[in-house]
C-alpha positions in Angstrom: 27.4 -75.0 82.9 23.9 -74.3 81.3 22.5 -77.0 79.1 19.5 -77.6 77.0 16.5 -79.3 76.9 14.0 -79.6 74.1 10.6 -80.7 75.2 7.6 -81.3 72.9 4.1 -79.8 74.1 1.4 -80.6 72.0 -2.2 -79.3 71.6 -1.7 -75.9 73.5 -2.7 -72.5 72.1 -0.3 -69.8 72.0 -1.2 -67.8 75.3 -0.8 -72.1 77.1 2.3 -72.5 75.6 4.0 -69.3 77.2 2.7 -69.7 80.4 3.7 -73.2 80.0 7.5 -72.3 79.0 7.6 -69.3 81.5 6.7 -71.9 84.3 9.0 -74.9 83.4 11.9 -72.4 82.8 10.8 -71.1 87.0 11.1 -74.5 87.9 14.7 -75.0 85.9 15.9 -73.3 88.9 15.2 -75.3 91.8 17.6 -77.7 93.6 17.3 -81.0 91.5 15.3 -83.0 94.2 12.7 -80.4 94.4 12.2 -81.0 90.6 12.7 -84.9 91.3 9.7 -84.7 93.9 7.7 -82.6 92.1 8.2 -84.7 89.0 6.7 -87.0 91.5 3.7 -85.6 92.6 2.8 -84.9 88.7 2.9 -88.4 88.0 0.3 -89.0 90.5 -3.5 -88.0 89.2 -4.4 -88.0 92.9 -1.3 -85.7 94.2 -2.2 -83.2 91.3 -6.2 -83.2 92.4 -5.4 -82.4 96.1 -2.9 -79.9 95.3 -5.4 -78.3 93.3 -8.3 -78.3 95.1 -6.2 -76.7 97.7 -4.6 -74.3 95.8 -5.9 -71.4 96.8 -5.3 -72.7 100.8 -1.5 -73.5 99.5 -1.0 -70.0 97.8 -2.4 -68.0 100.8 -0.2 -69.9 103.5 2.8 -69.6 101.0 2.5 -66.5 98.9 
């Protein structure tokens, strides 16, 4: 059964906040200890750095 969550984003333009809302609804999907880990890695500054200074590497390899 489908349930709701409100979540509050502040500061973001217009064209942020949909890309924002498409993405977090994407990851709504995944198994709930893919969400768990990458809830994870988002708390650490120095997880999000190396994932994005590798994120062209990453998407290449994955996409």
């Amino acid at each position: 059964m489908a349930q709701k969550i409100t979540l509050e984003i502040n500061n973001s333009n217009p064209i942020e906040l949909k890309a924002k809302e498409k993405s977090l609804q994407q990851i709504a999907t995944l198994p709930t200890d893919v969400i768990v880990f990458l809830g994870e890695l988002a708390g650490s500054k120095k997880a999000v750095d190396k994932l994005m200074s590798n994120q062209k590497l990453i998407k290449s390899m994955l996409l």
